[in-house]
N, C-alpha and C positions, 0 to 999 in steps of 0.2 A: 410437594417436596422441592420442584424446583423453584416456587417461588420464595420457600424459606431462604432458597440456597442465594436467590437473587438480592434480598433485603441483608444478609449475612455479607455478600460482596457490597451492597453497594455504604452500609454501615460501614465497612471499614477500609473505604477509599482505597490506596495506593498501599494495598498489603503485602506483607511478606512472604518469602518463597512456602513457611510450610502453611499460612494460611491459603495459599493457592496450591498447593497439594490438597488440605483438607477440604475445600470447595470441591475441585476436581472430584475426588472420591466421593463424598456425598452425592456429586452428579453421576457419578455410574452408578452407586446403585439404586437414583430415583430413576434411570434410564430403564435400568433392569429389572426393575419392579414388572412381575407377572409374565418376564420373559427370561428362562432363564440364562438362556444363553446369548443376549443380545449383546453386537458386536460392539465395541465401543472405535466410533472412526477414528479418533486422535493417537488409538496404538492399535494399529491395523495388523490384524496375522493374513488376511489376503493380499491381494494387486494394490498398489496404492501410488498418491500422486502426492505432490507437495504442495499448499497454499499460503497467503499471505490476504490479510486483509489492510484496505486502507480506506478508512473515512473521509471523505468527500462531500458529506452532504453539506451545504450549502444555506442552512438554514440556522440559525443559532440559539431559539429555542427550542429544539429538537435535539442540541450536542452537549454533553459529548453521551457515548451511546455507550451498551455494552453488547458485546458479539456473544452469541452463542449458537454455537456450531451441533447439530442433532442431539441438544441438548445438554451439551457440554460446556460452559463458561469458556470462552475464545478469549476474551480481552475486558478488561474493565476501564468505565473512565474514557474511553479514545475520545477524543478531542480531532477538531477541523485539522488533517493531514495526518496523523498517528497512527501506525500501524500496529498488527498484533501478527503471530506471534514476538515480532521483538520489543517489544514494549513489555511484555511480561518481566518479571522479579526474575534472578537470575534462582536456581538451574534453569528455570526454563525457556530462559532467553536464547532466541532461534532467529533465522531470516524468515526460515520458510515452515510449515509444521508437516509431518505426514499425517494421510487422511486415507481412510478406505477408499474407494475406487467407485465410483458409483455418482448416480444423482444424491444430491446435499441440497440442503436445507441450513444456512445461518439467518438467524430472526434477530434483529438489531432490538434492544428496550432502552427509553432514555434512562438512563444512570440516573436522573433528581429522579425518577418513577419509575420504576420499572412495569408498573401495570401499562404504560404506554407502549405501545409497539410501532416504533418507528419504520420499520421495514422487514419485509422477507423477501430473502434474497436466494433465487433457486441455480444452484450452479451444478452443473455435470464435470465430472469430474474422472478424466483418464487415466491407467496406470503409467508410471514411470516418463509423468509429464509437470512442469512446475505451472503454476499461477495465481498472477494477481490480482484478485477481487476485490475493485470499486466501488462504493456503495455511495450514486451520484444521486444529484436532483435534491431536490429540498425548497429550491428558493419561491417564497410565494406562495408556500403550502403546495408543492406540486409532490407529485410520488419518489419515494427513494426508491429507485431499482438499480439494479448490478449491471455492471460492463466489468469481465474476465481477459484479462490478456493472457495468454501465450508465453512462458518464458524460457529461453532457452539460456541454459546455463550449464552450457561445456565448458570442461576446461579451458580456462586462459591461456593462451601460449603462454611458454615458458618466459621470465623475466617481464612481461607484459598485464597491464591492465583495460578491462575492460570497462567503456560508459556509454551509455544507454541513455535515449531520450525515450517519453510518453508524451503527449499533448494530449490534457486531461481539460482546456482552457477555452473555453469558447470565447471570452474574453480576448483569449491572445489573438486569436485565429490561428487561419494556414501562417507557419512561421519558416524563417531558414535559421539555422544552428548551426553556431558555433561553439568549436572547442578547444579552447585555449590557455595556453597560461595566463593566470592574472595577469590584466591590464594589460594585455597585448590587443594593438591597434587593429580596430576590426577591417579599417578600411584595407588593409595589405592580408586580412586574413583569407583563406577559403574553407568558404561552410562547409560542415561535414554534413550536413544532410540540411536539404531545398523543399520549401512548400512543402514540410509535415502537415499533413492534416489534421483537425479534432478529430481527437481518437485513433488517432495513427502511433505505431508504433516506430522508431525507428532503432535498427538492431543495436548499433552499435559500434565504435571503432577499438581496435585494441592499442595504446600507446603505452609509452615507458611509463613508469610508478613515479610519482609524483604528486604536487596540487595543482586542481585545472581549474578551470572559470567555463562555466556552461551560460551563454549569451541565448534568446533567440531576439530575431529582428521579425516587422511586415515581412511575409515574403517579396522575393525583388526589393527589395532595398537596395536601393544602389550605394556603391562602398562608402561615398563621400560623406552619406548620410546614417551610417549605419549605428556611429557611439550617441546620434540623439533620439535613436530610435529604438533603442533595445526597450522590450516590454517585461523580461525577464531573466535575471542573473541569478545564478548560482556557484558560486565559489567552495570546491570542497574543504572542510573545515581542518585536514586534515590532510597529508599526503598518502594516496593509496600503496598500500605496497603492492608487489609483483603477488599475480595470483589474484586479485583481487576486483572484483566487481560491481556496480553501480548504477543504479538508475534515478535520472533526474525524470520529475514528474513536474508537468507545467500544470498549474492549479487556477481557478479561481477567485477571489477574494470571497474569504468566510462567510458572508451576507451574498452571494453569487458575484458575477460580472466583474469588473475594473476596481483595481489594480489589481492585473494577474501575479500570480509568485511561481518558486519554484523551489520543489524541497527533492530530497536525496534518501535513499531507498537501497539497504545494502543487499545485494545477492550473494556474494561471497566472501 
């Protein structure tokens, strides 16, 4: 059943809201075949937590992938940095999805084949806790496994927005960040966060609504040298409004390594 349900997504590429209803439901009840009361995690009646996936792998004959969460179609199609759930057709465009509570299972299959299993990815999963599942490695034929962050996402003070670095970049390395207005001179700038590490998180600062410019440099870059040395820029496409929340992820280049990028990730 679910591999009918797989060649039905993957036949019809970037479908619409009620064909990802009707997949959806074909997958609950191949899930619940022989069981009858088995729980479905994406509409959870226990404890539950909030997720987000983002492809990372690394590897370009292996992308783009499709998620599927304890059996349930996650995301179709996700391409190098594309997350799910908001990448779904709208209604069911979301940041984050809830998910039962518990240890999880998302099996990644390449979209051109689904009989390929590009990764299983085992994440635990706390109540009334958010996170974002990375599905890294690839380059070289090496294994795709998971790195989970932590997200916390309190309320914004009031009139205030929140942005959020990840360092996803081994490429980049430890970096310092900056957060600025467009084209504001980094040498008089001061970094909101020093020597991030790969794989560090950094929380975040709240500032007024507007559009910012997220920089990072080598760490220790001294100021003089800092506009020839930024490894990655992102500028939000948009001005956040109040309330509102953001996380820049520093990435890879598609095929792994150099030139790192940087893309944006909405929480709120």
């Amino acid at each position: 059943m679910i591999a009918s349900i797989e060649r039905a997504a993957r036949a019809g590429g970037r479908f619409g809201a009620h064909r990802l209803t009707f997949i959806a439901a074909a997958a609950l009840v191949a899930a619940a075949c022989g069981t009858e009361d088995a729980a479905d995690p994406l509409a959870p009646s226990g404890p539950a937590g909030r997720i987000r996936f983002v492809n990372l792998i690394t590897d370009p004959t292996r992308n783009p992938v499709n998620a599927i969460l304890e059996g349930v179609p996650f995301g179709v199609g996700l391409g190098y940095t594309q997350s799910t759930p908001a990448t779904l057709p709208a209604p069911s465009t979301a940041n984050y999805s809830a998910v039962l509570a518990g240890d999880r299972t998302i099996v990644l299959k390449r979209t051109a084949d689904t009989t390929v299993t590009v990764g299983t990815l085992n994440i635990s999963v706390a109540a009334n806790n958010d996170y974002t599942v990375f599905a890294t490695g690839g380059t070289g034929g090496s294994a795709v496994t998971a790195f989970l962050t932590g997200d916390v996402n309190t309320p914004v003070p009031t009139g205030q927005v929140r942005i959020r670095v990840v360092n996803m970049s081994p490429a980049a390395g430890t970096v310092d960040v900056f957060i600025t207005a467009p084209n504001a001179d980094l040498a008089t700038a001061t970094p909101a966060a020093t020597a991030l590490a790969i794989r560090t998180i950094f929380p975040g600062v709240t500032v007024a609504p507007g559009s910012y410019q997220v920089r990072t440099v080598p760490a220790g870059t001294p100021p003089a040298g800092r506009a020839a040395a930024v490894n990655t820029s992102f500028t939000t496409p948009a001005a956040i409004a109040a309330g509102g929340s953001r996380t820049i992820v520093l990435a890879d280049a598609p095929a792994g390594g150099a030139p790192p990028r940087s893309f944006q990730l909405t929480d709120q």
